[in-house]
PQR file with spaces between the fields and no chain letter, atoms N, CA, C, O and H, PARSE charges and radii, in Angstrom:
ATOM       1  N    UNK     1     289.029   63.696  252.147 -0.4000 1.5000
ATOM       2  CA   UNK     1     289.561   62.683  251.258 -0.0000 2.0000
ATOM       3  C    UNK     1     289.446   63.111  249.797  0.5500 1.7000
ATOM       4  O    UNK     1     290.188   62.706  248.903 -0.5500 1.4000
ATOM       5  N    UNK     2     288.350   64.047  249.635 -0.4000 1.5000
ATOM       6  CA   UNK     2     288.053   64.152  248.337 -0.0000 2.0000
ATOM       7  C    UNK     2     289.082   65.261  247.545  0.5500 1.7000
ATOM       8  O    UNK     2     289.001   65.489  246.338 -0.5500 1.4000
ATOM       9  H    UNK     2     287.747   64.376  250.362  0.4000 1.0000
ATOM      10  N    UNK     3     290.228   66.009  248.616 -0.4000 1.5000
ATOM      11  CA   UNK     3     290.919   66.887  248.196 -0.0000 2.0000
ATOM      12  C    UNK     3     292.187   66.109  247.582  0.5500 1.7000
ATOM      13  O    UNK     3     292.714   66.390  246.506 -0.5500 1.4000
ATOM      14  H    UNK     3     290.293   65.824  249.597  0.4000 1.0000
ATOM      15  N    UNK     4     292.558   65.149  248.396 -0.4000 1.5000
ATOM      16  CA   UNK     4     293.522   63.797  248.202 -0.0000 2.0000
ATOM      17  C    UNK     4     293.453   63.429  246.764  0.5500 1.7000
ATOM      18  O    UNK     4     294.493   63.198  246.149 -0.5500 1.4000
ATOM      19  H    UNK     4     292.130   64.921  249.271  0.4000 1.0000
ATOM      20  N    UNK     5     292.368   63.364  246.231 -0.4000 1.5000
ATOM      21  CA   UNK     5     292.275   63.156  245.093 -0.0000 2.0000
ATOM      22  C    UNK     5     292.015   63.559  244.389  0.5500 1.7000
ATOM      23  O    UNK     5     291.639   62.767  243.525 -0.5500 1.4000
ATOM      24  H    UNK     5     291.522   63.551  246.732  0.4000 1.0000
ATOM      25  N    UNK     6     291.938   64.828  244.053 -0.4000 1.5000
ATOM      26  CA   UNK     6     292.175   66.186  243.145 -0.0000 2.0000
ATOM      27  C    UNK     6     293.653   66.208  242.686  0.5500 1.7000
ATOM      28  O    UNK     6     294.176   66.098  241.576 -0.5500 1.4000
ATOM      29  H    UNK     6     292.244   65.471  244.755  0.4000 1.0000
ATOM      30  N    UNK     7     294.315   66.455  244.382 -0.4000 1.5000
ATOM      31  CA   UNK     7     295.764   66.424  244.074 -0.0000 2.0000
ATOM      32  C    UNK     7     296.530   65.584  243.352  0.5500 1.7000
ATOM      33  O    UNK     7     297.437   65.740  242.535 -0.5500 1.4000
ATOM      34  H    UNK     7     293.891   66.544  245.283  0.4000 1.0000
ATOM      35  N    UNK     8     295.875   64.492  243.910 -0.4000 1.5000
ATOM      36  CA   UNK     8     296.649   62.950  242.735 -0.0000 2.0000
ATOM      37  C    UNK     8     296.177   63.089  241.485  0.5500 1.7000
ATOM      38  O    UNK     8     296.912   62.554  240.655 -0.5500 1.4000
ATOM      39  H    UNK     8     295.138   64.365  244.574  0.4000 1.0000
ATOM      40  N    UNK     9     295.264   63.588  241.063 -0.4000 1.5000
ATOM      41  CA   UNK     9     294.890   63.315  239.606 -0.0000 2.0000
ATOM      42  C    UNK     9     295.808   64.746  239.175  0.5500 1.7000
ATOM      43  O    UNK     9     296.594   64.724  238.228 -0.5500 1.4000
ATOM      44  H    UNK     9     294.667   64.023  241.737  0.4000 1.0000
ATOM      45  N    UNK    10     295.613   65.790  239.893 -0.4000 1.5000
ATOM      46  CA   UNK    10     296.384   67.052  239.055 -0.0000 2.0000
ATOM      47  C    UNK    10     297.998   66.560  238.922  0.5500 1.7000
ATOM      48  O    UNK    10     298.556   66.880  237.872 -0.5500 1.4000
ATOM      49  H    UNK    10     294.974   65.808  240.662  0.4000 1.0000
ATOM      50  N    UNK    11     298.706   65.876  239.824 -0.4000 1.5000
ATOM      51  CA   UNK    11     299.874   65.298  239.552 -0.0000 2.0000
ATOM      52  C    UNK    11     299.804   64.399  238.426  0.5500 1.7000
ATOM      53  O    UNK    11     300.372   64.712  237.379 -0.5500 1.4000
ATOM      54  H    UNK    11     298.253   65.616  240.677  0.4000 1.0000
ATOM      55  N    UNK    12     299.138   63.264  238.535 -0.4000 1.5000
ATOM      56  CA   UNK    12     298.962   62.259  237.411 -0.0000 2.0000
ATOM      57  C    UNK    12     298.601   63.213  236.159  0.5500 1.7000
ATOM      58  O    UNK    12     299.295   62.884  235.197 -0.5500 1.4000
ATOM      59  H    UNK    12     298.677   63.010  239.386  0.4000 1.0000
ATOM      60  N    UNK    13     297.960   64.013  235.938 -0.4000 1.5000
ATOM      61  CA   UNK    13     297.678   64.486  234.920 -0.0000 2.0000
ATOM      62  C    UNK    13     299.397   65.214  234.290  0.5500 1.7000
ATOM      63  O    UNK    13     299.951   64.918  233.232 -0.5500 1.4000
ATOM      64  H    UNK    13     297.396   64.281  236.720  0.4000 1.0000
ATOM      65  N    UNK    14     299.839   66.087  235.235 -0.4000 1.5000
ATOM      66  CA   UNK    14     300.962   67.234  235.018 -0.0000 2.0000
ATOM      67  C    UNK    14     301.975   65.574  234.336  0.5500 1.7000
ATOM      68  O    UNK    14     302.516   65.825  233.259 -0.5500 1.4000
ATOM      69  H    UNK    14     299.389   66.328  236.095  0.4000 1.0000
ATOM      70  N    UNK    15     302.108   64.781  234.605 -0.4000 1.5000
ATOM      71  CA   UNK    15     303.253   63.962  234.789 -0.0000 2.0000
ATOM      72  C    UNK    15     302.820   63.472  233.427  0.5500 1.7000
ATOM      73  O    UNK    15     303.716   63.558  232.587 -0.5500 1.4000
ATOM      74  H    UNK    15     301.668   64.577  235.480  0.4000 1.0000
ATOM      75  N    UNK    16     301.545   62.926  232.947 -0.4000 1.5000
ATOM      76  CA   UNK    16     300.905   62.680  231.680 -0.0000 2.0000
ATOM      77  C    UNK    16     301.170   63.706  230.701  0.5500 1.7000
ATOM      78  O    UNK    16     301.567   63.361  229.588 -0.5500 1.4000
ATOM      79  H    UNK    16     300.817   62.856  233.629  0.4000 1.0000
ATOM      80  N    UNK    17     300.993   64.972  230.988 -0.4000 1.5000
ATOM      81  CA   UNK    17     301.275   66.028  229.702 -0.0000 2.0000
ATOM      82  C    UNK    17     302.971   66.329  229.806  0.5500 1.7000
ATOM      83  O    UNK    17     303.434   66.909  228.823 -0.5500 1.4000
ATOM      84  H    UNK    17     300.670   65.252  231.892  0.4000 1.0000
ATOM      85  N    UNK    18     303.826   66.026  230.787 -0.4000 1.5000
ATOM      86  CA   UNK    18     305.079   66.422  230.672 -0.0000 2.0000
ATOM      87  C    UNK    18     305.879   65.332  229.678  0.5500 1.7000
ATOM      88  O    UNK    18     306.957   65.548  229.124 -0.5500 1.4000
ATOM      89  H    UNK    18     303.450   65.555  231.585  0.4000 1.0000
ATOM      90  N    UNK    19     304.863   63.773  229.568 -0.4000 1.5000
ATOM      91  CA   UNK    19     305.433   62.912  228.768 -0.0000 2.0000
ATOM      92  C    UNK    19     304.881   63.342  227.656  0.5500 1.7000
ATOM      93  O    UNK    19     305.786   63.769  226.939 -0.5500 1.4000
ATOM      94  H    UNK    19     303.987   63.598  230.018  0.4000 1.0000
ATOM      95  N    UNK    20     303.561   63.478  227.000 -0.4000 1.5000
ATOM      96  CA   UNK    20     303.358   64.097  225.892 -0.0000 2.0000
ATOM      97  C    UNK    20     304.062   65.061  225.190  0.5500 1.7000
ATOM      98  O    UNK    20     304.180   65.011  223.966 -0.5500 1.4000
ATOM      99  H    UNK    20     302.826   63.131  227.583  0.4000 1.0000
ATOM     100  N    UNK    21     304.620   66.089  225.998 -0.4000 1.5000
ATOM     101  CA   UNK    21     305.088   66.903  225.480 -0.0000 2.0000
ATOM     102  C    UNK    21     306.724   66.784  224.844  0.5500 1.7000
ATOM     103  O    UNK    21     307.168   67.443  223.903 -0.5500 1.4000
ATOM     104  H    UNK    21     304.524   66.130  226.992  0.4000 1.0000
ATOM     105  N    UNK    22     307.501   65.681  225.704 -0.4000 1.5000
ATOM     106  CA   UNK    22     308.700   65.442  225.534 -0.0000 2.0000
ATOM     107  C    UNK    22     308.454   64.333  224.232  0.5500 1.7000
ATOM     108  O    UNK    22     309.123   64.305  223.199 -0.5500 1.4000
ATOM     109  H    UNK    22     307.140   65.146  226.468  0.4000 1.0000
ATOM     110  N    UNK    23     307.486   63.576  224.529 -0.4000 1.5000
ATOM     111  CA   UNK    23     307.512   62.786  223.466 -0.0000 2.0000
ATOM     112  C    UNK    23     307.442   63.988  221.798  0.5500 1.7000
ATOM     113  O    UNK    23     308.189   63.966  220.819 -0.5500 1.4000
ATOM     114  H    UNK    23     306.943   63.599  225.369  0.4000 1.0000
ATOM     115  N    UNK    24     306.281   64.865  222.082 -0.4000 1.5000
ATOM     116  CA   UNK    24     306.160   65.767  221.247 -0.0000 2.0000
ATOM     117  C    UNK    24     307.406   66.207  220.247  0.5500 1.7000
ATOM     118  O    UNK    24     307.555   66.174  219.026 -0.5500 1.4000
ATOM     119  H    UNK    24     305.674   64.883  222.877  0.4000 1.0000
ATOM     120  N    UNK    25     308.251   66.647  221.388 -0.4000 1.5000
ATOM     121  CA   UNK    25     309.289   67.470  220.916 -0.0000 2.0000
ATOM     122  C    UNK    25     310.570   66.659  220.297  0.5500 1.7000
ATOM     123  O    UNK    25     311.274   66.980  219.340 -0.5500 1.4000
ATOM     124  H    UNK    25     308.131   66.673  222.380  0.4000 1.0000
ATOM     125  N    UNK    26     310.663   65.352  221.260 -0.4000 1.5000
ATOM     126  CA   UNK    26     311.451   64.515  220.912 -0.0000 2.0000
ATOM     127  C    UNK    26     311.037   63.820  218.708  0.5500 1.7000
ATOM     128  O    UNK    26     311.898   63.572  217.864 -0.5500 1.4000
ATOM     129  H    UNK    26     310.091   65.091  222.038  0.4000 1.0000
ATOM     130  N    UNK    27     309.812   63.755  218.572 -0.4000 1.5000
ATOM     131  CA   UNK    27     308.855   63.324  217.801 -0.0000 2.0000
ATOM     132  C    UNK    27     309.323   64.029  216.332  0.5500 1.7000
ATOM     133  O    UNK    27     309.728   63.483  215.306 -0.5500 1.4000
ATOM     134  H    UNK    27     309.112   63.957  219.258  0.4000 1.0000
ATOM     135  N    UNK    28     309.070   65.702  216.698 -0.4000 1.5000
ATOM     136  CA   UNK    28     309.580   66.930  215.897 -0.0000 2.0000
ATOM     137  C    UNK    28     311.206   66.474  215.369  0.5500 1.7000
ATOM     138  O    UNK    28     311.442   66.276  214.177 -0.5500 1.4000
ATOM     139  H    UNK    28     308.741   66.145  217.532  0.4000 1.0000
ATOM     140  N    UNK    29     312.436   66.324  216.622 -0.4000 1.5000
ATOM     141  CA   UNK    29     313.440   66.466  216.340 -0.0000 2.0000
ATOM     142  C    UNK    29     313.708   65.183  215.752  0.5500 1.7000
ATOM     143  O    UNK    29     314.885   64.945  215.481 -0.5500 1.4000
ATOM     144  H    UNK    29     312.245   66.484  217.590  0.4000 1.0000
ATOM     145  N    UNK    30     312.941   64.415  215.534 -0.4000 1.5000
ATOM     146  CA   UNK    30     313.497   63.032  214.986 -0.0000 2.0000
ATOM     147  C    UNK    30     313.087   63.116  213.236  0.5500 1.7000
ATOM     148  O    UNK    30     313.785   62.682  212.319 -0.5500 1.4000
ATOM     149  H    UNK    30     311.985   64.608  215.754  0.4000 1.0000
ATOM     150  N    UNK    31     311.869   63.745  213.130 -0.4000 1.5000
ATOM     151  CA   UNK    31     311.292   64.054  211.598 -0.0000 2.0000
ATOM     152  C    UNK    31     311.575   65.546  210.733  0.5500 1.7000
ATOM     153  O    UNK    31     311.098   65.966  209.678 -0.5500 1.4000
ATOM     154  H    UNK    31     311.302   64.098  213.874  0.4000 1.0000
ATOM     155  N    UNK    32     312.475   66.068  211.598 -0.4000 1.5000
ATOM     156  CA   UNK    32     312.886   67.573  210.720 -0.0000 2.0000
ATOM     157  C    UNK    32     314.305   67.286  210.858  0.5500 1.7000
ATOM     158  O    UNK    32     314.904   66.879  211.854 -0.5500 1.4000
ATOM     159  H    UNK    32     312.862   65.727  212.454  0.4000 1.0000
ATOM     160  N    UNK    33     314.689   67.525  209.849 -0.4000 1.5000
ATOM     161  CA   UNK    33     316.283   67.031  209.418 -0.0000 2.0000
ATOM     162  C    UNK    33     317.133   68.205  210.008  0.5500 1.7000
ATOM     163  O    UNK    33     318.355   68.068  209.951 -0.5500 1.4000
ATOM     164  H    UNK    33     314.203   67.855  209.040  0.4000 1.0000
ATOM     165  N    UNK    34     316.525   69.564  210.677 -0.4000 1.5000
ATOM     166  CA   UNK    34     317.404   70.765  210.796 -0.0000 2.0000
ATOM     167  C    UNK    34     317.701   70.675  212.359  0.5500 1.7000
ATOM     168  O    UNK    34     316.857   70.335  213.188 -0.5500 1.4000
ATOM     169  H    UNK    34     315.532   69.675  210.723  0.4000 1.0000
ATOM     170  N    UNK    35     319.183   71.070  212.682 -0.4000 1.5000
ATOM     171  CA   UNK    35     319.634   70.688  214.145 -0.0000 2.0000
ATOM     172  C    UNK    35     319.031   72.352  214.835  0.5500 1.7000
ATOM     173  O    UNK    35     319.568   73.336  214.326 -0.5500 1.4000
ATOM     174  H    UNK    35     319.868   71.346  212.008  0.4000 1.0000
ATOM     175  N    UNK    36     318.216   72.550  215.679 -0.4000 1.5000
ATOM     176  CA   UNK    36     317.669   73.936  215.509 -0.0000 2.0000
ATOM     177  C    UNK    36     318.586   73.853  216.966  0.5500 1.7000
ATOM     178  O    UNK    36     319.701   74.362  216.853 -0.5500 1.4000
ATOM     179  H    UNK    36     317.780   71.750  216.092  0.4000 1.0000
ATOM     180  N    UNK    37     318.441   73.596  217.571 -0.4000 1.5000
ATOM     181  CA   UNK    37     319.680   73.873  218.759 -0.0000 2.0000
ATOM     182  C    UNK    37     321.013   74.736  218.124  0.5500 1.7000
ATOM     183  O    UNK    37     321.456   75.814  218.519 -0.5500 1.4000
ATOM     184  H    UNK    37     317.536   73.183  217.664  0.4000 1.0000
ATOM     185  N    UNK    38     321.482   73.900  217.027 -0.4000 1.5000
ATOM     186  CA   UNK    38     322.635   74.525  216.576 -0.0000 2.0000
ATOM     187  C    UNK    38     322.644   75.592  216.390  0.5500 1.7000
ATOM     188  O    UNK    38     323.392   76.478  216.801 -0.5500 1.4000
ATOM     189  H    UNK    38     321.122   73.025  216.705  0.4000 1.0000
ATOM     190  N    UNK    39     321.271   75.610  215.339 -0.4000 1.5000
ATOM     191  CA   UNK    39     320.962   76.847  214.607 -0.0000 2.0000
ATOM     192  C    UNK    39     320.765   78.288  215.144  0.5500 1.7000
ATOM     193  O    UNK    39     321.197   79.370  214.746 -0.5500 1.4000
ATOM     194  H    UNK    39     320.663   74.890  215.005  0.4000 1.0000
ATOM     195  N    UNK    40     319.767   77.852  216.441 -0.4000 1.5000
ATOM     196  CA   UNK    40     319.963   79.020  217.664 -0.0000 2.0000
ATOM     197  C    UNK    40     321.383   79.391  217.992  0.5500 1.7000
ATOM     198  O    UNK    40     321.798   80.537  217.826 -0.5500 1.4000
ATOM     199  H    UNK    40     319.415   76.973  216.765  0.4000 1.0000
ATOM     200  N    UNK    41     322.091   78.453  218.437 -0.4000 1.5000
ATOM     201  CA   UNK    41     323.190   79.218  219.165 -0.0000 2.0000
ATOM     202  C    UNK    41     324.485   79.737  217.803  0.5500 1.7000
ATOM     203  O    UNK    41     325.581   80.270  217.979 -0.5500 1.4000
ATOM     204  H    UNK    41     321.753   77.521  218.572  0.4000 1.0000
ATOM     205  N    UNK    42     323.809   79.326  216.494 -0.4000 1.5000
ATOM     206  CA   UNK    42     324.518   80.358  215.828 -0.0000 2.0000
ATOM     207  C    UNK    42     324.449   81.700  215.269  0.5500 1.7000
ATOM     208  O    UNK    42     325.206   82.377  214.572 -0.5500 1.4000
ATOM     209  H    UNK    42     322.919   78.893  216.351  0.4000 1.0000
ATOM     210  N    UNK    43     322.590   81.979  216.121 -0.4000 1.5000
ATOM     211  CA   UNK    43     322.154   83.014  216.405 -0.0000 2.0000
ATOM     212  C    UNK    43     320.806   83.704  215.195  0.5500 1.7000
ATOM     213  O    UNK    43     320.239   84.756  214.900 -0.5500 1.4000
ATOM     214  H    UNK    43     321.976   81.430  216.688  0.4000 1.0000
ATOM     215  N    UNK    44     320.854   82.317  214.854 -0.4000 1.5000
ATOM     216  CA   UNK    44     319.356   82.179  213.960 -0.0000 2.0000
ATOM     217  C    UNK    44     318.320   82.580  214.452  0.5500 1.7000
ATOM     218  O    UNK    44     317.642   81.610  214.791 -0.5500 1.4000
ATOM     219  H    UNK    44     321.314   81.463  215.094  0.4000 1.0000
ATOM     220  N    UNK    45     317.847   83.502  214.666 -0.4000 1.5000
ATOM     221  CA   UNK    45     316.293   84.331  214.456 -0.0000 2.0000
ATOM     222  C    UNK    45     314.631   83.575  214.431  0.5500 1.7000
ATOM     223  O    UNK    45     313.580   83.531  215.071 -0.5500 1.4000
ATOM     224  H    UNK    45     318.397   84.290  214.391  0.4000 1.0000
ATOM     225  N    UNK    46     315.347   83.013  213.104 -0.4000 1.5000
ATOM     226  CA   UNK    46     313.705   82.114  212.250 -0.0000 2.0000
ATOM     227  C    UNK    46     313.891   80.979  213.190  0.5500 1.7000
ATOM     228  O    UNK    46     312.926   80.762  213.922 -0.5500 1.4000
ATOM     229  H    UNK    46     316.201   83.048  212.584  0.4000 1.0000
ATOM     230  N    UNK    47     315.119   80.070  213.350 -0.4000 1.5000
ATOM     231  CA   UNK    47     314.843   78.875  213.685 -0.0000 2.0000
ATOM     232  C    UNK    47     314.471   78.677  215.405  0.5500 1.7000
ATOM     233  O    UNK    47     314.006   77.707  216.003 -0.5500 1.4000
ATOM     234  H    UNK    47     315.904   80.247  212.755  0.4000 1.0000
ATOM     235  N    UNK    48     314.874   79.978  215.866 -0.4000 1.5000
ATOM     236  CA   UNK    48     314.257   80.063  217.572 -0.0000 2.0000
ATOM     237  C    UNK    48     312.985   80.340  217.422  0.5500 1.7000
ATOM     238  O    UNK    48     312.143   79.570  217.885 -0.5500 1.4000
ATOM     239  H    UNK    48     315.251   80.766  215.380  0.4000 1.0000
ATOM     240  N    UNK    49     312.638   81.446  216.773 -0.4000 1.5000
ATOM     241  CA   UNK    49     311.033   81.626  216.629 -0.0000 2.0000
ATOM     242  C    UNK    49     309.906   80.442  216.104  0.5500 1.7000
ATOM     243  O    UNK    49     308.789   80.250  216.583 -0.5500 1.4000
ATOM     244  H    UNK    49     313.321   82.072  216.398  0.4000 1.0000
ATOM     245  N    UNK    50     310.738   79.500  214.645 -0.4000 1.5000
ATOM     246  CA   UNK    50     309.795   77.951  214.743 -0.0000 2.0000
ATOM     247  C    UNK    50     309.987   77.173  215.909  0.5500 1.7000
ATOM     248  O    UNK    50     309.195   76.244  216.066 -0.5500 1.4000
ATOM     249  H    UNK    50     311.646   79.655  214.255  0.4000 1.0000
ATOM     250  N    UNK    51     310.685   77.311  216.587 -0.4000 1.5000
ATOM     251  CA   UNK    51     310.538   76.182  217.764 -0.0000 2.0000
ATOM     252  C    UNK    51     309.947   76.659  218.755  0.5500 1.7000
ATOM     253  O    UNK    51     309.384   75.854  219.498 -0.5500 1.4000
ATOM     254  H    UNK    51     311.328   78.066  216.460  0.4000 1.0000
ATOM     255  N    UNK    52     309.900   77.855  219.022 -0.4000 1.5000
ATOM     256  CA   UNK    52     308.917   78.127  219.949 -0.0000 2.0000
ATOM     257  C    UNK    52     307.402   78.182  219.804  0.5500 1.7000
ATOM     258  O    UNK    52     306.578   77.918  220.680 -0.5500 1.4000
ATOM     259  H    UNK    52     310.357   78.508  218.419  0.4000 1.0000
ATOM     260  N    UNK    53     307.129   78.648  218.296 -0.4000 1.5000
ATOM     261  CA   UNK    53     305.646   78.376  217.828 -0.0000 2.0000
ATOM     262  C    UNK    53     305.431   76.555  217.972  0.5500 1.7000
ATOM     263  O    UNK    53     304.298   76.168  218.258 -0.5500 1.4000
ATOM     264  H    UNK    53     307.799   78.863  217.585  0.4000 1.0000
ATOM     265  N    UNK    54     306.388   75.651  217.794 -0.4000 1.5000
ATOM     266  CA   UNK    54     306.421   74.374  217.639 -0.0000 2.0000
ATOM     267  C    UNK    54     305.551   73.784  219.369  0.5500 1.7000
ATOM     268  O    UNK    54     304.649   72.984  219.621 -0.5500 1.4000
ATOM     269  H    UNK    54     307.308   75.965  217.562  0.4000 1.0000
ATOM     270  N    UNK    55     306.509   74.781  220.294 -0.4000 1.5000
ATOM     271  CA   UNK    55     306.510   74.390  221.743 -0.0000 2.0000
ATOM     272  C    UNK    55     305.060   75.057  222.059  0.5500 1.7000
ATOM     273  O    UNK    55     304.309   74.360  222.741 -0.5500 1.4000
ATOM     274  H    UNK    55     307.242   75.430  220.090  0.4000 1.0000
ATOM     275  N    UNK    56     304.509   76.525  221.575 -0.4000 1.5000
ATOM     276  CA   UNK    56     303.309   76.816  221.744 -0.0000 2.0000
ATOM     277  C    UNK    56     302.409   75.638  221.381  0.5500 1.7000
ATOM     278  O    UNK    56     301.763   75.069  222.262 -0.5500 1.4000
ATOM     279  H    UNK    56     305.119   77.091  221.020  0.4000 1.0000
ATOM     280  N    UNK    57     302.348   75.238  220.032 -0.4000 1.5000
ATOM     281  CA   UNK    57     301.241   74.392  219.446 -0.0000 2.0000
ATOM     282  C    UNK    57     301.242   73.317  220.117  0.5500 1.7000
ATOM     283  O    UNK    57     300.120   72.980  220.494 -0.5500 1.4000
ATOM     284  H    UNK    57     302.873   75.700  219.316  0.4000 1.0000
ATOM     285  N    UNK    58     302.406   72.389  220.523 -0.4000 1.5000
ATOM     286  CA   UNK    58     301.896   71.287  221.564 -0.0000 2.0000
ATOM     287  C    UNK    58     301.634   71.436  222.258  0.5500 1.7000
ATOM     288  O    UNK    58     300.868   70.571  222.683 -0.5500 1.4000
ATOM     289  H    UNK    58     303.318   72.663  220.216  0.4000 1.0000
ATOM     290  N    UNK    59     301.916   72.667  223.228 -0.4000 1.5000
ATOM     291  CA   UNK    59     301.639   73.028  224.432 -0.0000 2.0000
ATOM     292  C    UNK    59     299.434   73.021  224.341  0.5500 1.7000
ATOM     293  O    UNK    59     298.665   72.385  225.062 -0.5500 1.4000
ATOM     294  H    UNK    59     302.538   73.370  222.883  0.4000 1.0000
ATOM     295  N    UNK    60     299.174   73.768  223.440 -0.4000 1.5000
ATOM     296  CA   UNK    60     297.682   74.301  223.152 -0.0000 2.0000
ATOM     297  C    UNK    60     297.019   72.555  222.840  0.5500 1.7000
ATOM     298  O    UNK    60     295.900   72.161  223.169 -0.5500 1.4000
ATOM     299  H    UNK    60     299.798   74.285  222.854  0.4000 1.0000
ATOM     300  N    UNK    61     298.024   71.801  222.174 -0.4000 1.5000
ATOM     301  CA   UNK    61     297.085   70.458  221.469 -0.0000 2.0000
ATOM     302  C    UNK    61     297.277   69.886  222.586  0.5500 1.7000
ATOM     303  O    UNK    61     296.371   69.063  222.713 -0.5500 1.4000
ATOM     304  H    UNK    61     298.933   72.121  221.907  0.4000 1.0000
ATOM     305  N    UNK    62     298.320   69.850  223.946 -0.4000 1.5000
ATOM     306  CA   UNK    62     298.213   68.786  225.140 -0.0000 2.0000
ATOM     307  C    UNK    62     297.469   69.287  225.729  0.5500 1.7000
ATOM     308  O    UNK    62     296.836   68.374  226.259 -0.5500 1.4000
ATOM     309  H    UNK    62     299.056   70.519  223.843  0.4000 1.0000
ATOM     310  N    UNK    63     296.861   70.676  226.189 -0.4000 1.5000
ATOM     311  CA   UNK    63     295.960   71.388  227.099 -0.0000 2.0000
ATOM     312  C    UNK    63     294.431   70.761  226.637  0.5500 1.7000
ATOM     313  O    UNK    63     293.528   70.302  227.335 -0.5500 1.4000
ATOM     314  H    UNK    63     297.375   71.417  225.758  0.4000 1.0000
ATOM     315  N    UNK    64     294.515   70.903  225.491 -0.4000 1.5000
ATOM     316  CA   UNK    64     293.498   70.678  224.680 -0.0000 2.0000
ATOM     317  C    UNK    64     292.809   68.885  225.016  0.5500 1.7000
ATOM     318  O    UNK    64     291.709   68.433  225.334 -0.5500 1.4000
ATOM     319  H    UNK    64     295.249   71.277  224.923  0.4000 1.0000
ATOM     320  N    UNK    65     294.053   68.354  224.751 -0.4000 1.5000
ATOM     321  CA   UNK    65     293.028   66.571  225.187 -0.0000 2.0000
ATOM     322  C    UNK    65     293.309   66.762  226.947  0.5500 1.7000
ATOM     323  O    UNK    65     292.705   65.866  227.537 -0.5500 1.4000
ATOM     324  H    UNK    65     294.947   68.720  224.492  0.4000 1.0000
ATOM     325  N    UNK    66     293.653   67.185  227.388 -0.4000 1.5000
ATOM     326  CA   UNK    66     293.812   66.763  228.899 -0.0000 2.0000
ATOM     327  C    UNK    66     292.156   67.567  229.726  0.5500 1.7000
ATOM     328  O    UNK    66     291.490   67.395  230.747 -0.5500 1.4000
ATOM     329  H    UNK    66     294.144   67.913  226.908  0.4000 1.0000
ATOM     330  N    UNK    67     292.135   68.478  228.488 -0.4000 1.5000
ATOM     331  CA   UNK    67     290.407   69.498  229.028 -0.0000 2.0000
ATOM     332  C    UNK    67     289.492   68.462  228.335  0.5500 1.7000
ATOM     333  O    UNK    67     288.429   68.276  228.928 -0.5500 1.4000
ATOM     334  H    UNK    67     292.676   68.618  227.659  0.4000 1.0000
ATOM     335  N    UNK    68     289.631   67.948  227.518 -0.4000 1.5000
ATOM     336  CA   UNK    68     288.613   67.348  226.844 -0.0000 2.0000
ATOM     337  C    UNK    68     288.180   66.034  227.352  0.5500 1.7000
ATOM     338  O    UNK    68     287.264   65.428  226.795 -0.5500 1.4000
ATOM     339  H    UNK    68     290.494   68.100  227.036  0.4000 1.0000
């Protein structure tokens, strides 16, 4: 029984940081005025590389309260 509930909490947890994180990102694109989607596919460099440092750092700050 006690494995039963490892599994449920590692789901409940994954399902908890997948909303954090969307909220995250959603959060970003609502307070930076630059459309970086666009900006990528017009083959912008800088603005793929900030969004991925963007996606690292929430990624490290949701790991971070979900260990804590």
């Amino acid at each position: 029984m006690e494995i039963v509930q490892e599994i449920v909490a590692s789901i409940g947890w994954t399902i908890f940081a997948v909303i954090l994180f969307y909220g995250g990102t959603r959060l970003f694109d609502f307070l930076d005025p630059i459309d970086f989607q666009a900006e990528i596919r017009q083959g912008n460099v800088a603005a793929g590389v900030l969004l991925a440092a963007i996606v690292v750092s929430l990624s490290a700050i949701i790991i971070a309260v979900i260990v804590s």
